[in-house]
C-alpha positions, 0 to 999 in steps of 0.5 A, a space after each residue: 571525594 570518591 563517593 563526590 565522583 561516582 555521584 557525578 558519573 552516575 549524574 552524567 550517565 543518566 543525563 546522557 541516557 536521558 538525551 539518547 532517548 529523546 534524540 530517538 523521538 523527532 519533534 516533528 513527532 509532537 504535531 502528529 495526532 495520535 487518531 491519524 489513519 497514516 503516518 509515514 516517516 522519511 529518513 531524509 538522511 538514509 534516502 539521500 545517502 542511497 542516492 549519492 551512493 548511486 550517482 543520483 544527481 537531483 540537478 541532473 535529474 530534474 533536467 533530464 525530466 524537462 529535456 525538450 520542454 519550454 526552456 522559460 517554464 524549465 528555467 522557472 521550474 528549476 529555480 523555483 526548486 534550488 530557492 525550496 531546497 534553501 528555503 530553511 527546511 531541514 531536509 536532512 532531518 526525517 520528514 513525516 506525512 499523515 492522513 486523518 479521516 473523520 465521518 459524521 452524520 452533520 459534517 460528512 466525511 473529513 479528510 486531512 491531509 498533513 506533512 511535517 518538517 523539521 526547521 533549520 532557519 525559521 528566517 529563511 523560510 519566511 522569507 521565502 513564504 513572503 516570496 510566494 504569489 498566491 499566499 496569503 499575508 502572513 498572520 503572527 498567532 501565539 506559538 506560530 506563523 501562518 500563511 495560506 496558499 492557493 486558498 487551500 494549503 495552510 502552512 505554519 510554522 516556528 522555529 522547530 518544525 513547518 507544517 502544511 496541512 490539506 483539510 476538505 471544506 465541509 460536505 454541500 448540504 445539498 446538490 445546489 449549494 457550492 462550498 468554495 475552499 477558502 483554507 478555512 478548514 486548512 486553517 482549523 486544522 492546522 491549529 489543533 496540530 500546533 495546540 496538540 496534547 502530548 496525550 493526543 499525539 501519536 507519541 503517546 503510543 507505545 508501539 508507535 515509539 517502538 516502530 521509531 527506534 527501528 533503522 530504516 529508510 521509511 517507516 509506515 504506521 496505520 491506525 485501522 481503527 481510525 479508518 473503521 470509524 469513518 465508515 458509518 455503519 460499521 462505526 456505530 455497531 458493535 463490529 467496530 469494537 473488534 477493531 480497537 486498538 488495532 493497527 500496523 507498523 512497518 518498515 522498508 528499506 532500499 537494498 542492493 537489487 531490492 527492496 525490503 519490507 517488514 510489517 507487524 499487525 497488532 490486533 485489540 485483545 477482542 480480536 486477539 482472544 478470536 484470532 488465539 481460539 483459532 490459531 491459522 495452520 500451515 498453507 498446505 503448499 501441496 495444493 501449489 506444488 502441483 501445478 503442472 506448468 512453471 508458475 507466474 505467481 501463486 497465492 497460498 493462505 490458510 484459516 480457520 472458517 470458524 473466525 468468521 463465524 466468532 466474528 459474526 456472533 460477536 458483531 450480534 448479527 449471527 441472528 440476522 444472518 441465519 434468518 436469511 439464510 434460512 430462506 435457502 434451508 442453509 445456516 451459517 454453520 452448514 458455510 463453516 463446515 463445507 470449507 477446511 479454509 486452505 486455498 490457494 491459486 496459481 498462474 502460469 502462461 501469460 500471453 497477449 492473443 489476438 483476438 476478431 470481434 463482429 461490431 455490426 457486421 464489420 470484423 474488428 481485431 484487438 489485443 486480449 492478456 489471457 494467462 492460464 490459472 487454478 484457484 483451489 480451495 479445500 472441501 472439510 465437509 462434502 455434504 455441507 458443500 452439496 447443500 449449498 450448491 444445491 441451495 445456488 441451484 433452486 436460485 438459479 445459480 448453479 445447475 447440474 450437469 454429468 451428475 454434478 453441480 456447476 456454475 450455470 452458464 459456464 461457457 469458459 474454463 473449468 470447474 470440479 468438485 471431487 470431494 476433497 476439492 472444489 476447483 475452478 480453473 481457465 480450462 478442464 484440461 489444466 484441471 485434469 494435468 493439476 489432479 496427475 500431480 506432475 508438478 513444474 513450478 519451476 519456483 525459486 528455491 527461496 520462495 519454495 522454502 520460505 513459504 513453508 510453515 507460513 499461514 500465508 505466501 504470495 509470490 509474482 514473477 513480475 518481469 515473465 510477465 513484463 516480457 510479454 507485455 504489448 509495447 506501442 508508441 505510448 509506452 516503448 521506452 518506458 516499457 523497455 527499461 521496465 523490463 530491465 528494472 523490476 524481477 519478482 514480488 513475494 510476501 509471507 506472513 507468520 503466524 500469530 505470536 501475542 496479540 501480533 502477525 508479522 509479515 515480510 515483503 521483498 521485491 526484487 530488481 533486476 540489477 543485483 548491484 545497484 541500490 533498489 532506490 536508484 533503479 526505480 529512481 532512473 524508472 520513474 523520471 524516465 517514464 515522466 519524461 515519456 509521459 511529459 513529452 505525449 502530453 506536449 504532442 497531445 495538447 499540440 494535436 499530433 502524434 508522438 513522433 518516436 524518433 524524438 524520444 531518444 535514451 529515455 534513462 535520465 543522466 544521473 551521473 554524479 559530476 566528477 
């Protein structure tokens, strides 16, 4: 009896891990293609959540956005959104959309474009496709039904998921012929997608399994081989072989004041054996810290000159290369030597100026961004660098100038080989402050620190830069809640571990207490709202008359 229990226990555990593992791949996973250059996955559930928990009201929103617009298409535009929220789709289930690209000599280029849904009520959904004006009459197949809308869209459907897909009609044969989009290549799409193999889906991936169990708003996965084979040249040299395997996958949440992203790129072992003999060291931060004003932004990135070169040798064009240039009296070794691979810019001092131009005689006065900047990059080897100026030079492009060589015709800005850097810059004043060493970044300690030990490290005060932003009668509202919404970018990528890099993104909104996702929510539908209502003085032949457009911000509030 007892050996009857445990058997049973064992039985019921093994049953329930088996249900854990499976509820943790969604269905709509299966219609996926495993070759799709994009997949991004909504977490319907999470998102909405964030929204309630920030007083998002769609209702109230989607008001808001068509205030002042024709009541009848308001009227009609609203309706037509309440029968789609109840039209059988399972909005609170993850909702997935992809991109598949394709290249041939005979077909041209092949873009897919498909989003798929879990179904709730297989019923209602058909009811509501019956409804539409411009579908097609619904065909009954052997697994599925199908629909096509607008001659373009074809949206099938059963009881588990629903899938409209986009796929381009073939390319013209020549400039005469017009291929109308009748949905036929929607329609060839969609088929393979309801027929698709288990082994060809992109659940057949580990590292896409993987990506799945993460917890997170949105999950981003990207095949970059796949986006490698469309490009024809590249797909059919040895060069595409590099690129095997090699693909992204990220997540990204909506936090209180900001919004979080981590990505891991995984390389194929060709790639991976290249990026492993070369190890990237850490960006020497030095060459940022030295800045001598409070910076905008600052990108910082270190590797080693000689990937390339692998890279090339391995492509079996290194041969090609070193003949042309061999015209200049250069190699590809001479390159490799001149630079270490440490680089690095910086910004400061963004102003709009005001600048006067003579357009045929007639003085004419206009707006220009200008910022102040130094892009640094590190000499390994001054000799191999005086070599390649002065190959730039019998072309043309350099000259020489106080017994050093320069960029012809340089009439603004700065440039400077010392010897141990080659730096061009928006001045040689700021150059000579940069060299004093009397750095003022005024960085936030958490990105000073963060970036330390990183291969790679970017930074952009976003909101600096919003402040001095012009404001006109196109953009004053939207413009004005931009500057209360959006603080600062950064990005720091490690190095490599395995046959992977990882990297993590965060940007910052200004209200340190609300749900990023809410903020740039109130953003987005107010600039639509400012957008929506130009449009309407446009197409009407005025101007925008300013003092109709009052509280831009949509009331989001949530009914008590």
């Amino acid at each position: 009896m007892r050996k009857q229990i445990l058997t049973c226990l064992w039985f019921a555990c093994m049953a329930i891990f088996i249900v854990s593992c499976s509820s943790s791949v969604p269905k709509q996973t299966a219609f996926i293609p495993k070759d799709a250059f994009m997949v991004v996955d909504f977490n319907t559930a999470s998102l909405a959540a964030k929204c309630k928990e920030g007083n998002i009201n769609w209702d109230s929103l989607f008001s808001n956005a068509l205030k002042n617009s024709d009541s009848e298409k308001a009227t009609e535009m609203k309706e037509q959104l309440s029968k789609m929220s109840e039209a059988g789709i399972d909005f609170s289930d993850h909702i997935f959309t992809f991109i598949k690209m394709a290249s041939s000599m005979v077909a041209g280029q092949n873009v897919t474009v498909g989003l798929v849904a879990g179904m709730k009520d297989a019923a209602k959904f058909e009811a509501y496709i019956k409804a539409q004006k411009n579908s097609t009459p619904i065909q009954k197949k052997d697994t599925y039904s199908v629909t096509v809308l607008n001659n373009e869209l074809a949206i099938g459907w059963n009881k588990d998921v629903a899938i409209l897909v986009y796929a381009n009609p073939p390319e013209a044969k020549n400039a005469e012929e017009v291929v109308p989009n009748d949905g036929k290549s929607s329609l060839a799409a969609l088929d393979q997608l309801m027929h698709l193999k288990k082994e060809d889906a992109v659940t057949a991936l580990d590292d896409f399994k993987t990506l799945l169990k993460e917890k997170a708003d949105i999950l981003y996965w990207s095949n970059s081989e796949g986006i490698v084979n469309t490009i024809p040249v590249v797909g059919m040299t040895k060069l595409a072989d590099l690129f095997k395997g090699m693909h992204t996958a990220g997540t990204v949440n909506f936090e209180n004041g900001k919004v979080v992203a981590s990505v891991k790129s995984y390389f194929g072992k060709d790639l991976a054996d290249i990026l492993k003999k070369y190890p990237s060291p850490n960006a020497d931060m030095a060459m940022v810290n030295m800045y001598p004003a409070p910076l905008l932004g600052f990108m910082n990135l270190s590797f080693n000159p000689k990937v390339l070169l692998d890279i090339i040798k391995f492509a079996g064009i290194d041969g090609t290369a070193n003949q042309y240039l061999s015209q200049a009296g250069l190699t590809l070794d001479d390159i490799t030597k001149a630079f270490s691979g440490d680089m690095a810019f910086m910004a400061s001092g963004f102003r709009i100026s005001q600048k006067t131009m003579d357009f045929g005689g007639e003085k004419i006065n206009y707006t220009k961004p200008e910022f102040d900047f130094i892009f640094n990059i590190k000499i390994a080897d001054s000799a191999s660098y005086n070599k390649i100026a002065a190959a730039l030079m019998n072309r043309g492009l350099m000259e020489m100038k106080d017994g050093r060589y320069v960029p012809k015709n340089m009439d603004d800005g700065g440039f400077l080989m010392n010897g141990k850097n080659l730096l061009l810059a928006s001045s040689d004043s700021i150059i000579q402050q940069y060299l004093a060493n009397k750095g003022n970044t005024n960085l936030p300690k958490d990105i000073s620190a963060g970036a330390q030990g990183k291969p790679f490290s970017l930074y952009i005060d976003i909101n600096t830069i919003l402040q001095q932003a012009p404001v006109d009668s196109s953009n004053s509202q939207s413009m004005a809640l931009a500057k209360t919404t959006f603080k600062d970018f950064s990005s720091m990528t490690e190095k490599m571990n395995g046959n992977s890099v990882a990297s993590h993104m965060e940007m910052h909104t200004m209200n340190e207490k609300e749900n990023s996702l809410v903020s740039l929510i109130n953003f987005f539908a107010a600039s639509a709202r400012e957008l929506h209502q130009r449009m309407e003085q446009y197409e009407k032949g005025g101007m925008v008359d300013l003092d109709s457009v009052q509280q831009m911000a949509p009331d989001t509030t949530m009914p008590h």
